[in-house]
C-alpha positions in Angstrom: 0.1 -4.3 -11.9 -2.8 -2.4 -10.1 -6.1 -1.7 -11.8 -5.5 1.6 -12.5 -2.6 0.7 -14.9 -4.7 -1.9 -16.5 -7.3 0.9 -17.4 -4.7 3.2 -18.7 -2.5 0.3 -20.8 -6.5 -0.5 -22.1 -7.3 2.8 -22.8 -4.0 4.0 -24.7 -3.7 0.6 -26.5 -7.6 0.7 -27.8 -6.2 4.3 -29.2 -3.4 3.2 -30.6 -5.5 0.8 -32.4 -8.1 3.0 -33.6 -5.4 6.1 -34.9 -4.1 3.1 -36.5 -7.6 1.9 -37.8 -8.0 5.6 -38.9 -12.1 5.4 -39.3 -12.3 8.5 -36.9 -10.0 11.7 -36.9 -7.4 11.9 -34.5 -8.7 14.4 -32.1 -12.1 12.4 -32.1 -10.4 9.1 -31.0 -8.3 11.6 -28.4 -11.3 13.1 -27.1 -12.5 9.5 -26.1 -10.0 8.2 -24.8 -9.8 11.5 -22.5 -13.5 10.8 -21.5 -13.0 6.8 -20.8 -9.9 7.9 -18.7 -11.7 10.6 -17.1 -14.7 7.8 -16.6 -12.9 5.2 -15.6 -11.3 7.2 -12.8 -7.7 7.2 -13.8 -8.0 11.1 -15.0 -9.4 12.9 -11.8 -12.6 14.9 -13.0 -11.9 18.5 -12.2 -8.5 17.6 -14.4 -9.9 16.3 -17.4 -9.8 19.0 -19.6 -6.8 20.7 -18.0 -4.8 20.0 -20.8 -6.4 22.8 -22.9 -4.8 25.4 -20.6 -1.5 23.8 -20.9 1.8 26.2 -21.7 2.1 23.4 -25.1 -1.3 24.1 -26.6 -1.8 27.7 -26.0 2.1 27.7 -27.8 1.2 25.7 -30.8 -2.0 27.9 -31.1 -0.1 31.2 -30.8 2.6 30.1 -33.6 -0.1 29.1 -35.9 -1.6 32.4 -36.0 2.2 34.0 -36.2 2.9 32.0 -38.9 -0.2 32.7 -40.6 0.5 36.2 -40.2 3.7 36.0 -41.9 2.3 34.0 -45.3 0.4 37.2 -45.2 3.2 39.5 -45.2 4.4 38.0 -48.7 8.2 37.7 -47.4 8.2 34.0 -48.1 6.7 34.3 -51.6 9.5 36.3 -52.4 12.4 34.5 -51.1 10.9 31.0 -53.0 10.7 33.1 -56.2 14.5 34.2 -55.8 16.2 30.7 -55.3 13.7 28.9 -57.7 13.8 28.4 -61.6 12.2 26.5 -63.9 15.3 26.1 -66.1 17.5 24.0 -62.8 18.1 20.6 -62.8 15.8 17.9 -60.7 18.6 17.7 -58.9 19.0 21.7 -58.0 15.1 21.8 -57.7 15.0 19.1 -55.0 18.1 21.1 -52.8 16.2 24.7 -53.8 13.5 23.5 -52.7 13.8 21.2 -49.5 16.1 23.5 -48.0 14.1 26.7 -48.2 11.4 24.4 -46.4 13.1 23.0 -44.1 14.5 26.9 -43.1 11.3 28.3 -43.0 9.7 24.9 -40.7 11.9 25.7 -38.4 10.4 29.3 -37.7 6.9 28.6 -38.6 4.2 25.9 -39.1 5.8 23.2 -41.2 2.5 22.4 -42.6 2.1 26.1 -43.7 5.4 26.0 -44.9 4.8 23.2 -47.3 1.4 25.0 -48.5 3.2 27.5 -50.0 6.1 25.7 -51.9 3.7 23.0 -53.0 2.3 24.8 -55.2 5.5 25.9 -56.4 7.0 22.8 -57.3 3.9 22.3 -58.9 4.6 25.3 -61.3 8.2 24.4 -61.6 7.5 20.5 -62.5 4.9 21.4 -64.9 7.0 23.5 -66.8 10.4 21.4 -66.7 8.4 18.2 -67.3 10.1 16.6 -64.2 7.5 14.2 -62.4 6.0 16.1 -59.1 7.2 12.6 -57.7 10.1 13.8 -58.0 9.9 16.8 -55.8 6.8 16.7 -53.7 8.3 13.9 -51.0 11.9 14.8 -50.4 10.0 19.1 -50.2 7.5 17.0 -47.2 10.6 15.1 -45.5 12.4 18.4 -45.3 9.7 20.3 -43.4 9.5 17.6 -40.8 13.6 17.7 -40.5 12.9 21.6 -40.6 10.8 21.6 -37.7 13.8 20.0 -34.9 15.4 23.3 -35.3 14.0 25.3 -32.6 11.4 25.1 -29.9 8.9 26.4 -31.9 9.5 24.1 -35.4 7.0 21.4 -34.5 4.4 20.6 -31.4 7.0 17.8 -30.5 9.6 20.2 -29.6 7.0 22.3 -27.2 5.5 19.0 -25.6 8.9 17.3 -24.7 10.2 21.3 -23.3 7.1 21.9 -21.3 7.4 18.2 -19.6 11.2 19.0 -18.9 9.4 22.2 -17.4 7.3 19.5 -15.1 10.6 17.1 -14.1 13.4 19.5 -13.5 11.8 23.0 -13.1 12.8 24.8 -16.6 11.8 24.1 -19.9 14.0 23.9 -22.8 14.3 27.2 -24.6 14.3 28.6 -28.1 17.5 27.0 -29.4 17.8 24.2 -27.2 17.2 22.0 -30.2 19.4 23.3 -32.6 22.8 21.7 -32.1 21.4 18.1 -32.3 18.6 19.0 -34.8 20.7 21.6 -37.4 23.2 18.5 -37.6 19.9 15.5 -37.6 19.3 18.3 -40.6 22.3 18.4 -42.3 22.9 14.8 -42.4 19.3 14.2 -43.6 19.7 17.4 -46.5 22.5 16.0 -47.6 21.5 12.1 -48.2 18.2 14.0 -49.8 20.4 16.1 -51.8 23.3 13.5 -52.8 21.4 10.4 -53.2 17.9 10.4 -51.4 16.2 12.2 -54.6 16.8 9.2 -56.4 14.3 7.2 -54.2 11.7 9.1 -54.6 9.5 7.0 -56.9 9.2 8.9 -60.9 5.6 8.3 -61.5 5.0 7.8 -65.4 1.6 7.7 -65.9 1.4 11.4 -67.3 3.5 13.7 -68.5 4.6 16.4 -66.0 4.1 19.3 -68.5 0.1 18.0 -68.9 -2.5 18.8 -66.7 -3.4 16.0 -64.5 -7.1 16.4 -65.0 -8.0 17.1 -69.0 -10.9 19.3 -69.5 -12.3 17.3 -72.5 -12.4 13.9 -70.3 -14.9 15.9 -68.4 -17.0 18.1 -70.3 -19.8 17.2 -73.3 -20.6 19.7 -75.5 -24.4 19.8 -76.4 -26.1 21.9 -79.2 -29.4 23.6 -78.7 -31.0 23.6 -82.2 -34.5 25.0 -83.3 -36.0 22.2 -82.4 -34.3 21.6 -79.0 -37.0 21.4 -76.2 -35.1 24.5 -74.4 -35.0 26.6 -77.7 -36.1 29.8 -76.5 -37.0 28.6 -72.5 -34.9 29.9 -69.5 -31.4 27.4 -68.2 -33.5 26.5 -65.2 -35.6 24.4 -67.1 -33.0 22.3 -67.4 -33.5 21.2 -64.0 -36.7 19.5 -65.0 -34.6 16.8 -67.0 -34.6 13.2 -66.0 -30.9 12.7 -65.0 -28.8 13.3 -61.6 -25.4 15.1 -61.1 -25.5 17.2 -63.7 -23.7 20.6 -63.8 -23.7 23.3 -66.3 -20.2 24.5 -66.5 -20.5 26.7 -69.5 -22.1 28.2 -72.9 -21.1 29.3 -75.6 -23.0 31.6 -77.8 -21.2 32.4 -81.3 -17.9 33.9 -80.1 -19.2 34.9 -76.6 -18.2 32.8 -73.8 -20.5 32.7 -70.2 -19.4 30.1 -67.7 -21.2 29.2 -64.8 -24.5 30.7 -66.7 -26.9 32.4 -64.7 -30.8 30.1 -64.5 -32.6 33.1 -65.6 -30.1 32.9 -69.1 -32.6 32.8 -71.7 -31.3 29.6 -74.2 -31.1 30.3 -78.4 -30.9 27.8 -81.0 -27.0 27.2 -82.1 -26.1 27.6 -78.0 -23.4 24.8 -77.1 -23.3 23.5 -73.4 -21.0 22.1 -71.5 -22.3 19.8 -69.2 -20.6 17.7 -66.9 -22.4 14.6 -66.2 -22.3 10.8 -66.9 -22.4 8.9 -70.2 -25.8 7.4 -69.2 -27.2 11.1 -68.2 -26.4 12.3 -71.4 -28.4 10.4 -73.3 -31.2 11.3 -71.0 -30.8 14.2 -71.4 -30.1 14.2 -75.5 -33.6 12.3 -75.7 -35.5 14.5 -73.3 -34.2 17.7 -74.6 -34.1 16.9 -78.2 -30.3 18.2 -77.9 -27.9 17.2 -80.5 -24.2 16.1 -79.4 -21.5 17.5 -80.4 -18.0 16.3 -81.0 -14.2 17.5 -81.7 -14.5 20.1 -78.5 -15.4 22.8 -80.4 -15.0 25.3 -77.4 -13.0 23.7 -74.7 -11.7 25.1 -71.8 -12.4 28.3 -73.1 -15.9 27.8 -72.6 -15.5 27.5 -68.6 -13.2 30.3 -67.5 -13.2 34.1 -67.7 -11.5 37.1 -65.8 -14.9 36.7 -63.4 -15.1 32.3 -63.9 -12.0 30.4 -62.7 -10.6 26.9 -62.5 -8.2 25.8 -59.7 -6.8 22.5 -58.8 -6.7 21.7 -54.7 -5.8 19.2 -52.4 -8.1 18.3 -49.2 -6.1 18.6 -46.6 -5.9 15.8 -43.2 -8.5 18.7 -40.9 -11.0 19.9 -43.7 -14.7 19.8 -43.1 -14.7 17.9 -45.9 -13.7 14.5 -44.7 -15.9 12.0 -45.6 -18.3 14.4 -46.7 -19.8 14.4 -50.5 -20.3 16.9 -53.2 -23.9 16.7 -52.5 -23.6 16.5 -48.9 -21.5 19.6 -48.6 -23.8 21.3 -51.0 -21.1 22.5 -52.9 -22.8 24.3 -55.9 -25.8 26.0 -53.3 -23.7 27.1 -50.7 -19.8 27.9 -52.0 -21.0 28.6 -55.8 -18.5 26.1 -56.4 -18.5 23.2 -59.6 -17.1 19.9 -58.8 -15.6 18.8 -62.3 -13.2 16.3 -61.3 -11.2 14.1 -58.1 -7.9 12.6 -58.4 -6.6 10.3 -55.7 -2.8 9.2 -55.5 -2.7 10.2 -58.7 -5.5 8.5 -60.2 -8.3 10.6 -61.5 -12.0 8.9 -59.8 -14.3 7.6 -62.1 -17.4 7.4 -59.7 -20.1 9.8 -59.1 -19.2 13.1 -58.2 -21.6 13.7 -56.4 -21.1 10.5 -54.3 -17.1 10.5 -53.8 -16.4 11.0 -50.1 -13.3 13.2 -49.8 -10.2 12.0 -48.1 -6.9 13.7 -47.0 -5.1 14.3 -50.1 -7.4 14.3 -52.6 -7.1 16.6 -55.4 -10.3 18.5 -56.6 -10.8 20.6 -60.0 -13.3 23.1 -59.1 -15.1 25.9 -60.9 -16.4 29.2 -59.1 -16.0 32.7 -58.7 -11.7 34.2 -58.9 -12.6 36.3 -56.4 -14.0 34.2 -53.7 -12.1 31.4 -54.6 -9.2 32.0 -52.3 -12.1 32.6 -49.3 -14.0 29.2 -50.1 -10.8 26.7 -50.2 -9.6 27.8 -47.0 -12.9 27.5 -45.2 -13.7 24.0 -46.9 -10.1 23.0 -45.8 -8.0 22.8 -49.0 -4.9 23.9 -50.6 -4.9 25.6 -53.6 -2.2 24.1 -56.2 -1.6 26.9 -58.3 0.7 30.1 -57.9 -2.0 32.7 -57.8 -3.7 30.2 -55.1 -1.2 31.2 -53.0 -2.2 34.5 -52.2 -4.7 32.6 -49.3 -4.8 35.8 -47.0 -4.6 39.6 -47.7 -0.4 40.6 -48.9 1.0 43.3 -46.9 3.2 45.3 -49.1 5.6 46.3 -45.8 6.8 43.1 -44.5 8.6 45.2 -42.2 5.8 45.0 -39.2 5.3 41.6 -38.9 8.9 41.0 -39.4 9.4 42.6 -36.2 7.0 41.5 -34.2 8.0 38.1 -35.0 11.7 39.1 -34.2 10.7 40.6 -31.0 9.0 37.3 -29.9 12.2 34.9 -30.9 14.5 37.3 -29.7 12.0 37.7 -25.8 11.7 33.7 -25.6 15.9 33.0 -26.7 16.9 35.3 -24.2 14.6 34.1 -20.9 12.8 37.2 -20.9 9.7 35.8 -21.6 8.4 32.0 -21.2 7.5 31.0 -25.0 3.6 30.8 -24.6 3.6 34.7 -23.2 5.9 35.3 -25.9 4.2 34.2 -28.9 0.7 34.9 -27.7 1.5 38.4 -27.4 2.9 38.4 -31.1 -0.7 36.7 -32.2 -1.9 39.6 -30.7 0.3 42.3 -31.9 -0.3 40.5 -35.3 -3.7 41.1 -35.1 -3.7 44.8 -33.8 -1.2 45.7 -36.2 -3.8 44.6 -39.2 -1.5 42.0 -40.5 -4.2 39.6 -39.8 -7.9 39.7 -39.2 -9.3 38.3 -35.8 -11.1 35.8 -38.5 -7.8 34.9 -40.1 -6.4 34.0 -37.0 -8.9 32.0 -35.8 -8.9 30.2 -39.2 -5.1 29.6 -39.0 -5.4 27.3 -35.8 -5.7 23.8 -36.3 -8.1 23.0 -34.2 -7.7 19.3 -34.7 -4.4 19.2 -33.3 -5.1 21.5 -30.2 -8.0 19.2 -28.9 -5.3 16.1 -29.6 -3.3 17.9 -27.4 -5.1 19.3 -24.7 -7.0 15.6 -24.5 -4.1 13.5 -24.4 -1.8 15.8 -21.7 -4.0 14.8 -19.1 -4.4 11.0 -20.0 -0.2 10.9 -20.8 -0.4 12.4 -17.0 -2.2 9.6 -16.4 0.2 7.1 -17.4 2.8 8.6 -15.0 0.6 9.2 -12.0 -0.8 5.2 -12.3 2.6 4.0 -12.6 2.5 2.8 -16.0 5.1 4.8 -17.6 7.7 3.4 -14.8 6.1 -0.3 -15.4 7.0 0.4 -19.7 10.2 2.1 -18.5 11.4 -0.8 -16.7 10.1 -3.7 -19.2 12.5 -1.9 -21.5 15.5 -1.5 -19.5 15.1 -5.3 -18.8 14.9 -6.4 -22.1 17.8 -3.9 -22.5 20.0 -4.6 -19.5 22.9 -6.2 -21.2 23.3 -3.0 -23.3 24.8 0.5 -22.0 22.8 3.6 -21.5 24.0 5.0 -25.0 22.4 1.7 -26.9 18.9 2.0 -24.6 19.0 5.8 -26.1 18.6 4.7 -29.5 16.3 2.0 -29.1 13.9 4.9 -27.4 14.8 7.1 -30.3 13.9 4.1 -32.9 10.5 2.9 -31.0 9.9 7.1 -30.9 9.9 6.6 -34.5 8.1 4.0 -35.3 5.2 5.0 -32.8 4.9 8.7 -34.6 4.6 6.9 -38.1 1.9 5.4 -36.5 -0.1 8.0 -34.6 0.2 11.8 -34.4 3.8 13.1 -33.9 2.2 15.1 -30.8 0.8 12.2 -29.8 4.0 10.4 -30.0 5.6 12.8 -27.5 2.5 13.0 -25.2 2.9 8.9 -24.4 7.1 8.9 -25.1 8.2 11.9 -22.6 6.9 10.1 -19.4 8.3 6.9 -20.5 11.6 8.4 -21.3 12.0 10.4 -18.0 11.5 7.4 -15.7 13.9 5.5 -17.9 16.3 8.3 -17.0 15.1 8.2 -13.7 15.8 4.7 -13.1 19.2 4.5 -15.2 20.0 7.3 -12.5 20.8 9.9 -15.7 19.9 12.7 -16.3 16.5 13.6 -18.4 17.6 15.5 -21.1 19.3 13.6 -23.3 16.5 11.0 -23.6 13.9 13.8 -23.6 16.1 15.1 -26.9 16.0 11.4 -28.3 11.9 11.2 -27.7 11.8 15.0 -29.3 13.7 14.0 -32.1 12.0 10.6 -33.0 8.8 12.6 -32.7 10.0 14.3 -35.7 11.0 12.0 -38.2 7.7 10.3 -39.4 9.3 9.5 -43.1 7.8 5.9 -43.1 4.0 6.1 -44.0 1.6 9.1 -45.2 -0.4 8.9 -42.3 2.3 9.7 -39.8 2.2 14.0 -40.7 0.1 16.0 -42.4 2.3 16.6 -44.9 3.1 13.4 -45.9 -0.3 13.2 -46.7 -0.7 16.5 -48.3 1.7 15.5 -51.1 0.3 12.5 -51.6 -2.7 13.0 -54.1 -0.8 15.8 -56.3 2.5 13.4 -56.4 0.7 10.2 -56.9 2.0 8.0 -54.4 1.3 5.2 -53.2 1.0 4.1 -49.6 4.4 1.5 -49.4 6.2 4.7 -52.1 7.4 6.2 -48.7 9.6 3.7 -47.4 12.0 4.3 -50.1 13.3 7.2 -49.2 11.8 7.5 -45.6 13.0 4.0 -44.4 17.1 5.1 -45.2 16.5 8.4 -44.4 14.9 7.4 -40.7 18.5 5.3 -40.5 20.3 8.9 -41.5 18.7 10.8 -38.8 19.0 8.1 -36.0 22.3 7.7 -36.7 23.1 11.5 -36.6 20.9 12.1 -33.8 22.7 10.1 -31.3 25.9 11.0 -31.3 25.0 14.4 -31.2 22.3 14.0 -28.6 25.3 12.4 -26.4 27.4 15.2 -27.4 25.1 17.9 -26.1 23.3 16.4 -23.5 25.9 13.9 -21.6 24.3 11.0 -19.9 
């Protein structure tokens, strides 16, 4: 083993360990481990960032801003409300619900697929009284089955067809995938369906038909009487009290109702507040102010909305700006006019310090601000709204008709050779954006950056493993180990190590170090690429073990209250479904 491998087995096992670690973000642990290859000598320096202009990331970046473009057109909104009802069973919920997902993955970002039925089942749980346990992880494990459809349902798909591009001259195209991943579907629908929603942990710790967070848990109501310190002084003043992380979320003046008050709001004797702040604050602030407390809620939840004043429920999802970032630090209040009121995490709701909680993937935020910049302010902070009217994210076209078309044109251009995929979908970003469906800051909004500097970091260091030799070295350390088995048996076993690698790092990832390893085990089996190439594609895809291994697995698991070992319950037999399915069919499609 030469030097150079020893570099490049150092430098992709220290990142293993730190994606596993998780203390950075993925692309910040890819980006080093680009610049230590690139360092080190093993990535050639006028090649290191190469893998931003490669055919894979310029796809993923293009489909993102299609797929954007077509939440925008409100076709999907109306197809969930069709096929969903309040009034079904569980049972009919979870099938409603994981197959419209899993459809729409396969034509779109799975991720942005799942924001808009989460909030759905959401709706739908609350009102039935069916934990969102019960729904919210077989709806996540159905966009990742969604995405093996076609070349465009998941950045795996587009990796392992642009490397077949690289080995044998021609990518895969636009429904390469299908026949081994609408059956890897099917088979994984139907455990979900049959006996898979029974897994799914049924979290009992609140009712489904009750909020999870409970405004009077959060809120104290204080009266301003004649002798009150503020009687007759401006709200600001109130910024001269004593205490910390305090916000005023309301007042109410006889029957009139003003949340969020304005500083300049001149304060009269019988006011009631509600303030949001800690049990030690508020008796700061009762002494200082010479406030007297009230109790029984005597205006409630009233107190903090209006048609002008809203409250919404969100969950931080795994790329926001709000990662390990406070309340405070963020400046949530001075710069987004947004109240913090409350944080759940895996169902829990945080006891701490508002203002000191740093955010992590998944958590779920009650937050108070303005209806109509709401929708503006959770998408540039990072979040998804979980509410029906937070769905409405982007500006509704009332013709779906456009980008209906323009999407069609793109499938139909890449399916039938005309065009390679990247030309193909960029030009219906494009089209997207001329048409108006989208604005150029909508589109730039809807990439996930994260994921495109993963990518276009680690396609030059998985070029590295091939060009040092270490993907043959892997490659033939597992064909020893399985030499007393046939070809057939070594196909699974990279199918099942495929899996447990992308439960583990970044699906992308997983097919960035997996395709090199798989061809030269082709390569040296003296088969051909493709089937193996399917298997790595395939494994890529099916990260049901742990919430780290997809972004939706992660997304649904503050609102459904899971807990990190919950996944194994369904995702461990349901990994078992699809590997068993996928084999077969992979040597039924693409002979050895």
């Amino acid at each position: 083993m030469g030097t150079e491998q020893l570099l490049i087995f150092g430098i992709l096992g220290l990142t293993l360990l730190l994606f596993i670690w998780g203390r950075w973000r993925y692309d910040i642990v890819a980006m080093m481990a680009l610049i230590a290859a690139a360092i080190s000598g093993v990535v050639p320096w006028n090649e290191a960032f190469s893998g931003f202009a490669h055919p894979a990331v310029v796809t993923v970046a293009a489909i993102l801003i299609v797929s954007r473009a077509l939440l925008n057109s409100g076709i999907v909104d109306q197809i969930q409300r069709s096929i969903t009802s309040p009034k079904d069973s569980t049972k009919r919920q979870v099938r409603s619900l994981t197959g419209l997902v899993a459809v729409l993955s396969g034509f779109m970002n799975n991720v942005g697929a799942l924001a808009i039925l989460l909030p759905v089942s959401l709706r739908v749980s609350r009102r039935t009284g069916n934990p969102p346990s019960a729904l919210l992880m077989p709806l996540a494990f159905g966009s990742l089955l969604g995405g093996l459809l076609t070349l465009i349902g998941t950045p795996p798909n587009i990796i392992v067809a642009s490397y077949r591009a690289k080995v044998v001259g021609e990518p895969f195209r636009m429904f390469d995938f299908t026949p081994v991943g609408a059956g890897v579907l099917l088979a994984g629908l139907l455990f979900i369906w049959i006996f898979g929603w029974k897994l799914t942990p049924q979290r009992k710790g609140r009712s489904s038909k009750e909020d999870l967070f409970k405004i009077e848990n959060y809120i104290t109501e204080i009266w301003v009487s004649s002798r009150s310190k503020v009687a007759g002084k401006r709200l600001r003043l109130l910024k001269q009290a004593p205490v910390s992380d305090m916000q005023i979320l309301g007042l109410v003046r006889g029957d009139i109702r003003i949340p969020m008050p304005a500083g300049d709001e001149v304060l009269e004797p019988g006011d009631i507040l509600a303030v949001e702040t800690s049990a030690e604050n508020i008796k700061s602030l009762l002494k200082w102010g010479r406030f007297e407390l009230l109790g029984g809620m005597r205006v409630g939840k009233k107190a903090l909305i209006s048609k002008e004043i809203g409250l919404i429920e969100a969950v931080v999802a795994t790329d926001s700006p709000m990662l390990g970032e406070t309340a405070r630090s963020l400046s949530l209040a001075q710069r987004y006019d947004m109240n913090l009121i409350a944080v759940a995490r895996r169902g829990e709701v945080l006891a701490e310090r508002l203002s000191e909680i740093a955010f992590q993937p998944g958590d779920v935020l009650l937050m108070q601000g303005p209806s109509g910049t709401i929708p503006e302010v959770l998408e540039s902070l990072g979040c998804l709204p979980l509410a029906e009217r937070g769905m409405k994210l982007g500006r509704r076209q009332k013709n779906a008709a456009v980008p209906l078309s323009i999407f069609g044109a793109a499938l139909g251009a890449t399916a039938a050779g005309i065009l390679p995929v990247e030309i193909a979908f960029t030009s219906a970003a494009l089209g997207m954006v001329l048409a108006g469906v989208l604005t150029i800051h909508e589109a730039y909004e809807s990439i996930d950056w994260p994921i495109i500097f993963l990518l276009g970091a680690l396609i030059p260091v998985g070029a590295a493993l091939e060009s040092t030799g270490g993907a043959e070295t892997i490659s033939a350390a597992l064909l020893q180990a399985m030499s007393p088995f046939p070809a057939a048996v070594i196909l699974a076993a990279l199918l099942a190590w495929t899996m447990i690698l992308t439960n583990i790092v970044n699906n992308a990832a997983a097919a960035v170090i997996m395709a090199p390893i798989a061809v030269n085990a082709a390569r040296v089996l003296e088969l051909s690429p493709d089937p193996f190439l399917m298997a790595v594609a395939v494994g890529a895809s099916c990260a049901f073990l742990t919430p780290i291994g997809h972004q939706s697995n992660t997304l649904v698991m503050g609102p459904g209250g899971y807990q990190f070992g919950d996944y194994w319950r369904l995702g461990l037999p349901l990994s078992v479904v699809a590997a068993l399915a996928a084999v077969p069919l992979i040597l039924l499609f693409w002979p050895l």
